[in-house]
C-alpha positions in Angstrom: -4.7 -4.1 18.0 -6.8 -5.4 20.9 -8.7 -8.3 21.0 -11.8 -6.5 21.8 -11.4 -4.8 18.6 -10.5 -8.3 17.0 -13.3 -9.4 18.0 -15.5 -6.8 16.8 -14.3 -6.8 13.4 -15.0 -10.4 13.0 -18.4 -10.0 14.2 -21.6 -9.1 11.9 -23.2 -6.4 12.4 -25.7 -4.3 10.0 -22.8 -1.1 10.4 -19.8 -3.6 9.1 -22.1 -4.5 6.3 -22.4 -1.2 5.4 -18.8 0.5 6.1 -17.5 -2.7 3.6 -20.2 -2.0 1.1 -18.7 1.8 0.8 -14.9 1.1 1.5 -14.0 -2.3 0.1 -16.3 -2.7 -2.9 -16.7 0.1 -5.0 -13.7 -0.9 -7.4 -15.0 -4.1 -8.3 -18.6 -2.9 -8.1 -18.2 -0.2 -11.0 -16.7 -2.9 -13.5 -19.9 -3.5 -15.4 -19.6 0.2 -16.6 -16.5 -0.8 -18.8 -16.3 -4.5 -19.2 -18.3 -5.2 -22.0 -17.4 -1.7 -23.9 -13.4 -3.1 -23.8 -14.6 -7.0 -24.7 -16.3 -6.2 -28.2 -13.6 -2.5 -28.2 -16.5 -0.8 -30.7 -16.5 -4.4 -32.6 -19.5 -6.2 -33.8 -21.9 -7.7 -31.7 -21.5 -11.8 -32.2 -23.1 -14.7 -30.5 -19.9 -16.7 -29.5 -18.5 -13.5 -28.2 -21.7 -13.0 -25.9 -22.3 -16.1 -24.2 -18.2 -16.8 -24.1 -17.6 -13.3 -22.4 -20.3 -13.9 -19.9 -19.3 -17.4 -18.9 -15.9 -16.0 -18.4 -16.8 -13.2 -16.9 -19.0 -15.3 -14.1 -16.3 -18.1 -13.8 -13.8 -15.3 -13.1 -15.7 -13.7 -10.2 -16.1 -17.0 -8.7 -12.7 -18.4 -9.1 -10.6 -15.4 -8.6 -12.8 -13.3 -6.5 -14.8 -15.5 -4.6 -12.8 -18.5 -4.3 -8.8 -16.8 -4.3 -9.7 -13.7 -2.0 -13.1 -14.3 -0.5 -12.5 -17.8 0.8 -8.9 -18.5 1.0 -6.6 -15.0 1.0 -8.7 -13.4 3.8 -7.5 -16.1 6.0 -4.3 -14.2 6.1 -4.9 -11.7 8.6 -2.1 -10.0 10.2 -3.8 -9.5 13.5 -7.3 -8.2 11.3 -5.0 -6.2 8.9 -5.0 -7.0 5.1 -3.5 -5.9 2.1 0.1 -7.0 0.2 2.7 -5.6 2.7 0.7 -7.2 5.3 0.6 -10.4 3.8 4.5 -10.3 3.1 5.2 -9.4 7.2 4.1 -12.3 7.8 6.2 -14.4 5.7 9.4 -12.3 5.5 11.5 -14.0 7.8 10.8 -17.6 5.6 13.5 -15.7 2.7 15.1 -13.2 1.8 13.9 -12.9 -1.8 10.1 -12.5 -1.0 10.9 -8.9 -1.0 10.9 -8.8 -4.9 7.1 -10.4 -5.2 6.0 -8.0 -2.1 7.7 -4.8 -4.0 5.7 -5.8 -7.1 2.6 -6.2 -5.2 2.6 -3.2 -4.1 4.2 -0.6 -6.9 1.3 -1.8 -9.3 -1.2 -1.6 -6.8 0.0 2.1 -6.4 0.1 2.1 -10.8 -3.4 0.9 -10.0 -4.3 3.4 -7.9 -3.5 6.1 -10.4 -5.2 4.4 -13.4 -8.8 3.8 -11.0 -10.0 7.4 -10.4 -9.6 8.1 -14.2 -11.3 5.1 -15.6 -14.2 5.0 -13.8 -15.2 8.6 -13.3 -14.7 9.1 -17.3 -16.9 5.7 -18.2 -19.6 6.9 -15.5 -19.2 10.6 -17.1 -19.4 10.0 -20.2 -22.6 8.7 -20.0 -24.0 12.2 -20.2 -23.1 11.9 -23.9 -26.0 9.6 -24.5 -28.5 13.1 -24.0 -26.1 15.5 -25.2 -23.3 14.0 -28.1 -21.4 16.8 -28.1 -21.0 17.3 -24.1 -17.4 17.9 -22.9 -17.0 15.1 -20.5 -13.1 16.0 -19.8 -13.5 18.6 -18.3 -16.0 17.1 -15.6 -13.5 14.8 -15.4 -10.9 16.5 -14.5 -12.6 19.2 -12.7 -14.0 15.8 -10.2 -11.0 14.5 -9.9 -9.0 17.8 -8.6 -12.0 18.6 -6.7 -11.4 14.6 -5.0 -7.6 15.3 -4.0 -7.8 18.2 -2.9 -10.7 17.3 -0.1 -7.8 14.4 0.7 -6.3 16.6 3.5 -9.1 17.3 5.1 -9.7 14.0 5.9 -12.8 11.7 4.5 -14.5 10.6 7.9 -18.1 12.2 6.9 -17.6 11.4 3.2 -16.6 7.7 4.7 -20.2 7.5 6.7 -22.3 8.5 3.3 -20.7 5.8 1.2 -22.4 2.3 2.6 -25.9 3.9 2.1 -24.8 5.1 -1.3 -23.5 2.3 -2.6 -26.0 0.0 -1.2 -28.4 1.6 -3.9 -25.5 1.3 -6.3 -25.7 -2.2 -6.3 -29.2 -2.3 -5.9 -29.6 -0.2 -8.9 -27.5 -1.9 -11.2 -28.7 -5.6 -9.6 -32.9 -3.6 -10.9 -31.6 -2.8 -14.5 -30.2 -6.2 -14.9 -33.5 -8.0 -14.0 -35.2 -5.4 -16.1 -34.0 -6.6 -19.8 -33.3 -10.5 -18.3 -37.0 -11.4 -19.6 -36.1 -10.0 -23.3 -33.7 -12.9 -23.8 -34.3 -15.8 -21.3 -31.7 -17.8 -22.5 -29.0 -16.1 -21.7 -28.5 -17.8 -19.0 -27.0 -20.6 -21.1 -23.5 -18.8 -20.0 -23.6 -19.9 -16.9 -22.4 -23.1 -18.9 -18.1 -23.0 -18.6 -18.2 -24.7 -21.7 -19.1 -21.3 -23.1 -15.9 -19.6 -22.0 -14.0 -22.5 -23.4 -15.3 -22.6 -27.1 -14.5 -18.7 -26.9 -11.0 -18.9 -26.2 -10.3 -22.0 -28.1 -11.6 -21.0 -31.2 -12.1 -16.9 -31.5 -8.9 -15.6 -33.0 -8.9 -12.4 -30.7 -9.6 -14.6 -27.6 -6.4 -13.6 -25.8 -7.2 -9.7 -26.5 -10.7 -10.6 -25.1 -9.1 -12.6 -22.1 -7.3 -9.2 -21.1 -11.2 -7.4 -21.5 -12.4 -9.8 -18.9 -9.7 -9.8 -16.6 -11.6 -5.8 -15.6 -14.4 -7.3 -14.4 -11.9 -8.9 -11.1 -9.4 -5.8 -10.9 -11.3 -4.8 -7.6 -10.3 -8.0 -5.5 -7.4 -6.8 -4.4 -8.8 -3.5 -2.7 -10.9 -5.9 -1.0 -8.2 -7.9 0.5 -6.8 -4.5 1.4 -9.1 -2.7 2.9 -9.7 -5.9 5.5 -8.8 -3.8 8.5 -11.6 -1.8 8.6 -14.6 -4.2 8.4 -13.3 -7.5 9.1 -13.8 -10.4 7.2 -17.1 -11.9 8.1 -18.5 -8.8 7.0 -16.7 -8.7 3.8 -17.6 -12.2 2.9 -21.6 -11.9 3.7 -21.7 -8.4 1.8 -20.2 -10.1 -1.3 -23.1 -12.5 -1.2 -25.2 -9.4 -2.1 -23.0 -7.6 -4.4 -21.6 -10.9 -7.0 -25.4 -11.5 -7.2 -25.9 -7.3 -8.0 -22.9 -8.1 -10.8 -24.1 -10.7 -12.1 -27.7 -9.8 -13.0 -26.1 -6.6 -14.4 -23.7 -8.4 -16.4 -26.6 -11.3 -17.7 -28.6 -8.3 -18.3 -26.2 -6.3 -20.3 -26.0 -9.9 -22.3 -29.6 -9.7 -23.0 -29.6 -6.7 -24.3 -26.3 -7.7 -27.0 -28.4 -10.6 -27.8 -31.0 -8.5 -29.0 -28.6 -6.3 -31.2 -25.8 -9.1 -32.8 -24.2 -8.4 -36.0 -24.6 -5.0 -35.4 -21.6 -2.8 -34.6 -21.0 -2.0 -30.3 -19.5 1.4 -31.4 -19.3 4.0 -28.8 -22.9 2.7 -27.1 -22.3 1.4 -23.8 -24.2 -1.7 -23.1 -24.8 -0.5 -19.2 -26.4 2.9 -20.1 -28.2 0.8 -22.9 -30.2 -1.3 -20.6 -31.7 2.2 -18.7 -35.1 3.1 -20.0 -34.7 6.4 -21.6 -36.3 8.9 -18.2 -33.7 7.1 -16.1 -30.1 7.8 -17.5 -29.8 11.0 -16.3 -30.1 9.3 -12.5 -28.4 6.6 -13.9 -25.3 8.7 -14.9 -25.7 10.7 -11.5 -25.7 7.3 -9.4 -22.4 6.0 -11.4 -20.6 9.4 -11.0 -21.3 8.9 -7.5 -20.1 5.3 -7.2 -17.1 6.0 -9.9 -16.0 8.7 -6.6 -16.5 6.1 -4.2 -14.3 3.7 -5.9 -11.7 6.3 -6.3 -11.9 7.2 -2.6 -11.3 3.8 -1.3 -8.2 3.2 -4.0 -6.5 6.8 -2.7 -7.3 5.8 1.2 -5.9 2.5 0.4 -2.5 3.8 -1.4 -1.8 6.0 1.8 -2.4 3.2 3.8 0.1 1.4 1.8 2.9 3.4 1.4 2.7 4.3 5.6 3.8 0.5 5.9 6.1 0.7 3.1 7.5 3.4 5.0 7.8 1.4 8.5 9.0 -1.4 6.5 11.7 0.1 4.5 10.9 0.2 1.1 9.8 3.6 0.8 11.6 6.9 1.6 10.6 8.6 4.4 7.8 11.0 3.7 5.6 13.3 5.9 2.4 11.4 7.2 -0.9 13.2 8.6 -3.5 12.3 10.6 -6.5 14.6 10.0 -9.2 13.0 11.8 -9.3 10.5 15.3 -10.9 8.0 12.9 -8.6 4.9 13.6 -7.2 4.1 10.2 -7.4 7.6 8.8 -3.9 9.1 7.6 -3.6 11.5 4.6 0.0 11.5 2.8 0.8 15.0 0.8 3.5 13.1 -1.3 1.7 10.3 -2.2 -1.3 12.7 -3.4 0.2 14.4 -5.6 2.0 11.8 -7.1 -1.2 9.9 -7.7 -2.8 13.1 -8.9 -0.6 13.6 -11.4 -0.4 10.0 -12.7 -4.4 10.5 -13.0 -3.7 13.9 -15.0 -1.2 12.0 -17.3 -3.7 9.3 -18.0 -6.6 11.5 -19.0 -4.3 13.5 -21.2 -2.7 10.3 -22.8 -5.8 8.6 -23.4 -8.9 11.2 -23.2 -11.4 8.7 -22.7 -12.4 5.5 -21.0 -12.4 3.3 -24.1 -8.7 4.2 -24.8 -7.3 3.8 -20.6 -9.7 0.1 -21.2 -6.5 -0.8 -22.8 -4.0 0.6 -19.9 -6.1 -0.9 -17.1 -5.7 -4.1 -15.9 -1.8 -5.5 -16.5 -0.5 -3.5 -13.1 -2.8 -5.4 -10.9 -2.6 -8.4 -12.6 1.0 -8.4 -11.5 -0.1 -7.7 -8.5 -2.8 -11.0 -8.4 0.4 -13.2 -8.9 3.0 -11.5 -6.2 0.2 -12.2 -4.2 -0.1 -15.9 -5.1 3.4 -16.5 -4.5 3.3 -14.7 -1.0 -0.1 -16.9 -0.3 1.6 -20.1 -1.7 5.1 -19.0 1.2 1.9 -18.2 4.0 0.1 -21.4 3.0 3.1 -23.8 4.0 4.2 -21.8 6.5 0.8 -22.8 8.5 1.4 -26.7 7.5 -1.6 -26.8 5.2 -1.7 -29.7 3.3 1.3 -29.5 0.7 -1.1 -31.2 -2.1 -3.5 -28.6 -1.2 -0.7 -25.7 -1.7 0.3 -27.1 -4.7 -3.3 -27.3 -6.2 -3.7 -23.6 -4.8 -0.1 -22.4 -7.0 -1.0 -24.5 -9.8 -4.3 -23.1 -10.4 -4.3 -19.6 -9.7 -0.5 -19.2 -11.7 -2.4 -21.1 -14.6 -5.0 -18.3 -14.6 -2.8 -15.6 -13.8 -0.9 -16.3 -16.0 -3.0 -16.5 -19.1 -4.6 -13.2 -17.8 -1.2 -11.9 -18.2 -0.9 -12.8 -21.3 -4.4 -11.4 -22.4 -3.0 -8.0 -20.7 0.8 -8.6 -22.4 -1.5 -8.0 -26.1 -2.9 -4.2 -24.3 0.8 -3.0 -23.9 1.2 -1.4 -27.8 -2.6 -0.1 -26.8 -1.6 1.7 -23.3 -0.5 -1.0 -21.1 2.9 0.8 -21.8 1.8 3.5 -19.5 0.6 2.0 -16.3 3.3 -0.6 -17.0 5.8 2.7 -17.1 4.6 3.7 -14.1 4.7 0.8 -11.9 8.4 0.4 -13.0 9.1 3.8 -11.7 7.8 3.2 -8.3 9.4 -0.5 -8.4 12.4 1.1 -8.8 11.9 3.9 -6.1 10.8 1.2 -3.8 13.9 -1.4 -5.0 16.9 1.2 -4.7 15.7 2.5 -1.4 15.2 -1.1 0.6 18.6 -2.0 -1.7 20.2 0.8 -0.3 19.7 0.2 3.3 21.0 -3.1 2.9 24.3 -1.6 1.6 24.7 0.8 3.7 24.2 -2.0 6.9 26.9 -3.6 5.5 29.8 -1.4 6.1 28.0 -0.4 9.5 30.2 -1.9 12.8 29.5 -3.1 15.9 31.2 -3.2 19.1 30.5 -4.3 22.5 29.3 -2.0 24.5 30.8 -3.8 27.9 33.9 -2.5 26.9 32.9 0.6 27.2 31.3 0.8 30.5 34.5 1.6 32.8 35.3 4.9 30.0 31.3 5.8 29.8 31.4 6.1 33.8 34.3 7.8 34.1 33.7 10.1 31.1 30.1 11.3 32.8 31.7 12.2 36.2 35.0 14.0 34.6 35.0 17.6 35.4 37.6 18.9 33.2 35.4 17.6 30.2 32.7 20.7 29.6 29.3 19.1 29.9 27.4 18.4 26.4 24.4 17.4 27.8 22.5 16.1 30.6 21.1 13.5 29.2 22.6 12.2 25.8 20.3 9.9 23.4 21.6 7.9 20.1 19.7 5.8 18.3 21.0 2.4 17.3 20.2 0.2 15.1 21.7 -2.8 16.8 19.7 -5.4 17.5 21.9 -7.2 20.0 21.6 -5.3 23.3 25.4 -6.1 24.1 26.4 -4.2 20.4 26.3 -0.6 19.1 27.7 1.0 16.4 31.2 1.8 16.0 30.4 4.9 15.2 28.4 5.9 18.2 31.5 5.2 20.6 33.4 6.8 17.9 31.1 9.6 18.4 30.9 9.9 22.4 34.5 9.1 22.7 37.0 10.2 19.9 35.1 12.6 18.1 34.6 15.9 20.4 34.4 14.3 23.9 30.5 13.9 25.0 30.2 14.5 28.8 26.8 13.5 30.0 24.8 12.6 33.5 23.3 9.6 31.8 24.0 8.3 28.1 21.0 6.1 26.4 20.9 3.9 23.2 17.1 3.6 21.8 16.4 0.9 19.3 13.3 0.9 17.5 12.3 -3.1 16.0 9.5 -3.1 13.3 7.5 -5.5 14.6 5.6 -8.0 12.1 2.1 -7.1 13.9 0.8 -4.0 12.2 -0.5 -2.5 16.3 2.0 -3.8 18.7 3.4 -0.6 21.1 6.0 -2.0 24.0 9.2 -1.0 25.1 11.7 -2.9 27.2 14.3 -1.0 29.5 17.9 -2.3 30.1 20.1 -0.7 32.6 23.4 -1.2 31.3 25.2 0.7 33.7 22.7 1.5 36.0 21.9 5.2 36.0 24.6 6.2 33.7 24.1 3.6 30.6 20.4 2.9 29.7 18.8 1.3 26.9 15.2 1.1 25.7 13.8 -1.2 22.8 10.7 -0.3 21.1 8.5 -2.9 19.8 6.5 -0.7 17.1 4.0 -2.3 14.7 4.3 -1.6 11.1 1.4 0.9 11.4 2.4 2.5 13.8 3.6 6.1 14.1 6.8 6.1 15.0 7.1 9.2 16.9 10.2 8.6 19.1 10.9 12.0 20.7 6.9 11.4 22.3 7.4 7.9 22.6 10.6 8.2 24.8 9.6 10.7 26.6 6.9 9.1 28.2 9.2 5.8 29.0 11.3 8.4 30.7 8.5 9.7 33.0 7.4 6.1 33.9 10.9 5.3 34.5 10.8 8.7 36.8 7.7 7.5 38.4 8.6 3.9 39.6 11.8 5.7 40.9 14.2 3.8 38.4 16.0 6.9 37.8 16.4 10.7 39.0 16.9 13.2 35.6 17.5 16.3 38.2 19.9 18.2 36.8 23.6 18.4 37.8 23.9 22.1 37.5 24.3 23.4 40.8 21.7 26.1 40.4 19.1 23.8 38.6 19.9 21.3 41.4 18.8 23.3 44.0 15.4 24.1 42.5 14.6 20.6 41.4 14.8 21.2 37.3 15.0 18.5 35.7 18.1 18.0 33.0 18.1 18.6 29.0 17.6 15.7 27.0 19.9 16.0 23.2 19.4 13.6 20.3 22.4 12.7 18.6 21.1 11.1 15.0 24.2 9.5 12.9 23.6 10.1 9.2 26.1 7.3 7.7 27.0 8.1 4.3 29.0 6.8 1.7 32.2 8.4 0.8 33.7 6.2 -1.5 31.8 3.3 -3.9 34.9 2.3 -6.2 35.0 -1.2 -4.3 31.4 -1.9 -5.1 29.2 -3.9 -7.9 28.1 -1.7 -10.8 24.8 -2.1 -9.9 25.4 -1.3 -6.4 26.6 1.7 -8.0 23.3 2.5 -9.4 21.3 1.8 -6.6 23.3 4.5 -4.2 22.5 6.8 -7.1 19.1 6.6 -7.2 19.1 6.8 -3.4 20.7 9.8 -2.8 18.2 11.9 -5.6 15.2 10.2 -3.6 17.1 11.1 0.0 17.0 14.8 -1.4 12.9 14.8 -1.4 12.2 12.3 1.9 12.4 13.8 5.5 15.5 14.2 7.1 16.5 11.4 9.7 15.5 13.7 12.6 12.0 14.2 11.0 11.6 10.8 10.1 11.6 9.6 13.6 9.6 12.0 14.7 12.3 14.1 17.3 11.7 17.4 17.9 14.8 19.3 16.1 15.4 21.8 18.6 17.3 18.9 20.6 19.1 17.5 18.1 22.2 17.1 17.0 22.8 15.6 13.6 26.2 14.4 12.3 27.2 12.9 9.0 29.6 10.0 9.1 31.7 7.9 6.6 30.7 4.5 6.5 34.0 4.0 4.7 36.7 5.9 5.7 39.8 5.9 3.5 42.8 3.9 4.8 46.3 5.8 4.4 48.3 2.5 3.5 46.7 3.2 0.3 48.1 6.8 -0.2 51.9 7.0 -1.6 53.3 10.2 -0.2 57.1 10.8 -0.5 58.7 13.2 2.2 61.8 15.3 1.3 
């Protein structure tokens, strides 16, 4: 990323204001439409319960919200980038096991991302039942929801513009009603009093159930570290200014109005529609829809977002990635929308409506709150902050999370089984495949290349060799530019002698930035053995076959090297030579030697290698010029074979 646009991202301006509004709030900023339905669950309406909700429901925005991502966790900016993946590139050379709290992190934020769309479209929907009892609302439901994917593809660039306006009167709306009822019980306000929240969950019997109620009204504050990229954080941190205070008049005033009505059952009312005078639900159920698809919106965009890094990192197989519009930031992956598509389907059909997914929500992305801490705890030291500080930071926020999770541990007999089922199914995608990789690099061999050299020369110019290609290109994964694989000598040498003009090793190095693009050029042998290092960020593309091809006609142009072709004919006229990639797929032949659940891990990889891209795609080469070829990574040794000859 540039500075200029570094820059501009921190600065305010009335458009960043806006853009954050739309993209980074909406989860957060549709909580009062569930929150108090799941505290009192169709209960009855007591006292204790109303101020002790409340306080913990304002001491929760401002702890965990305000003060955990607002204030200190958007100080971790990967170069203006947020989010989980981002958070762990920057730490993930301090140790190796910070990949199990960043896989977490990120598999139930994707849980998260199914569970979001469902929830809040079905409590803003369902609304309409207040003017029509009998009205279908799953249908709607469903019919929005499909209607949302499928415009996915297309890209969301106009639909991204609308969304600051629109939820600007969201807020504003929801901010109005609050202040409306406020003056029917003044002394609500008491709640702002933590001693509130204390006597609740000291002395209510249910408090812990309750605990995992309140926990919804913070579930956005990840999103919002998330989606940092594409407003900065000054912007994000004046805007929440507006909307907490939007929150927590609606909140107060949904308080009011339970004052007014204790000891009287909740049952299915909704204390947010019950605040509207009668002439404004209709709008008011039109307005949440709308705000209910924003939130969705922003929790889909994010989830592509996320798994394109997982992808450049490693932890996630290697699936198609679009880019239907120029809007930076934009990408649109197929995979990942159906996926989350049908996770939403599931829900609806599991639970049917929002007061039974109240009970799902909320113990995925509570898991996620505390990977997070412990990557922010790694970050923290890492930049020498004061260790007392750190230690304060951990202490409190693992506290809290902690007794969240145990709130959310009581949901798991009422749904919590299913979002928890899900995010163990994409843990386990992510685990095997990163797991692996790091199996498979450890049968992989390296040589020196030097050695090489004198056979590389001689092979290019050897006549009685037929030619294989002009220009041959393996990629290597070897990080030392003296190495290569084994396999790739193996391959040039041994195999089916490759004759070439000029052979070239590209390595690509995933850099920790999420925008760097450089390359570096080594002439190994010069004009016959080249190398080229890309430096690629982990949102970057990593289109290869483009990538290298415009190295090459740099390379061309600064005269470093002539690619006119050694055919006589093609000589004469000045065409230049092919170009052929040669992609190694290593593969495992034989796993007898390795840990049982090693065993397991190859397994699951090589189902999830049968729906990701082949290697070819995956870099991006065109497959016209390349050759692919499936090696052993452990080929059987023949002292071990007992053969008698007669």
């Amino acid at each position: 990323m540039s500075t200029d646009h570094k820059q501009n991202l921190n600065k305010i301006s009335f458009a960043g204001l806006l853009i954050s509004l739309g993209i980074i709030f909406g989860d957060i900023g549709t909580s009062p439409l569930y929150v108090f339905k799941a505290i009192f669950n169709k209960g009855e309406i007591t006292e204790m319960v109303i101020f002790g909700g409340l306080s913990c429901i304002f001491w929760t925005l401002t702890l965990q919200t305000t003060v955990k991502y607002v204030l200190i966790t958007l100080n971790a900016d990967n170069k203006g980038e947020g989010g989980i993946l981002s958070l762990f590139s920057l730490v993930r050379r301090r140790a190796k096991w910070l990949i199990i709290p960043a896989i977490i992190g990120a598999s139930t934020l994707l849980a998260d991302g199914m569970i979001t769309p469902a929830i809040t479209i079905s409590s803003a929907v369902e609304g309409l039942a207040i003017k029509t009892p009998n009205f279908p609302t799953i249908p709607v439901v469903v019919l929005i929801i499909s209607l949302l994917f499928i415009i996915q593809r297309f890209g969301t660039n106009i639909v991204g513009r609308v969304f600051g306006p629109l939820m600007f009167i969201w807020f504003s709306t929801i901010g109005i009603l609050g202040i409306s009822y406020l003056g029917h019980s003044p002394e609500i306000w008491k709640a702002l009093n933590p001693y509130y929240a204390y006597q609740l969950l000291s002395n209510y019997p249910n408090a812990w159930f309750i605990l995992g109620a309140i926990f919804l009204c913070t579930t956005g504050a990840e999103a919002l570290y998330s989606d940092m990229g594409h407003c900065g954080k000054s912007n994000i941190r004046i805007s929440w200014i507006f909307v907490k205070l939007m929150l927590i008049l609606n909140y107060f005033g949904q308080g009011a109005w339970l004052l007014e009505n204790q000891g009287s059952m909740l049952g299915e009312i909704n204390p947010f529609y019950a605040i509207m005078p009668d002439w404004f639900v209709i709008w008011g159920v039109t307005i949440a829809t709308i705000a209910a698809i924003i939130a969705s919106q922003a929790m889909i965009s994010g989830s592509f977002t996320l798994i394109a890094e997982a992808v450049r990192l490693n932890i996630w197989p290697k699936v198609a990635i679009r880019y239907p519009s120029d809007h930076k930031g934009q990408i649109y992956v197929p995979s990942v929308n159906l996926i989350l598509y049908l996770g939403c389907m599931l829900i609806i059909l599991v639970f049917r409506e929002s007061s039974n997914m109240e009970a799902a929500y909320g113990l995925a992305i509570n898991l996620t709150f505390i990977a997070t801490t412990i990557l922010m705890t790694v970050f923290m030291l890492r930049k020498r902050i004061n260790p007392i500080l750190v230690g304060l930071f951990a202490l409190v926020y693992t506290a809290i999370e902690l007794a969240f999770l145990v709130g959310n541990i009581s949901k798991i007999t009422h749904g919590g089984w299913l979002t928890l089922l899900l995010a163990i199914i994409l843990f386990v995608v992510m685990y095997a495949w990163f797991g692996a990789r790091k199996i498979k690099n450890r049968f992989v061999k390296f040589v020196d290349v030097r050695e090489y050299y004198p056979i590389l020369s001689e092979l290019s110019e050897d006549e009685t060799v037929p030619y294989f290609a002009s220009h041959l290109v393996y990629l290597t994964s070897a990080n030392n530019i003296h190495e290569v694989e084994s396999k790739i000598t193996y391959s040039i040498i041994n195999k089916k002698p490759k004759r070439a003009d000029v052979y070239w090793l590209a390595h690509v190095d995933v850099m920790d930035n999420p925008h760097t693009r450089e390359y570096k050029v080594t002439q190994l042998v010069p004009g016959k053995v080249i190398r080229i290092d890309f430096h690629l960020g982990f949102r970057e593309e990593q289109k290869i076959s483009l990538l290298f091809r415009k190295v090459v006609e740099d390379m061309v142009k600064n005269g470093e090297i002539d690619i006119t072709s050694n055919y006589e004919t093609l000589k004469k006229h000045h065409i230049p030579g092919d170009f052929n990639f040669v992609v190694l797929e290593k593969v495992i032949s034989k796993t007898h030697f390795l840990k049982w659940n090693e065993k397991i891990i190859l397994e699951i990889y090589k189902v999830l290698k049968k729906f990701s891209l082949s290697e070819e795609k995956g870099f991006g080469l065109d497959s016209s010029f390349v050759t692919l070829e499936r090696v052993p990574l452990t080929i059987p040794n023949t002292e071990e074979v007992k053969l008698k000859r007669l």
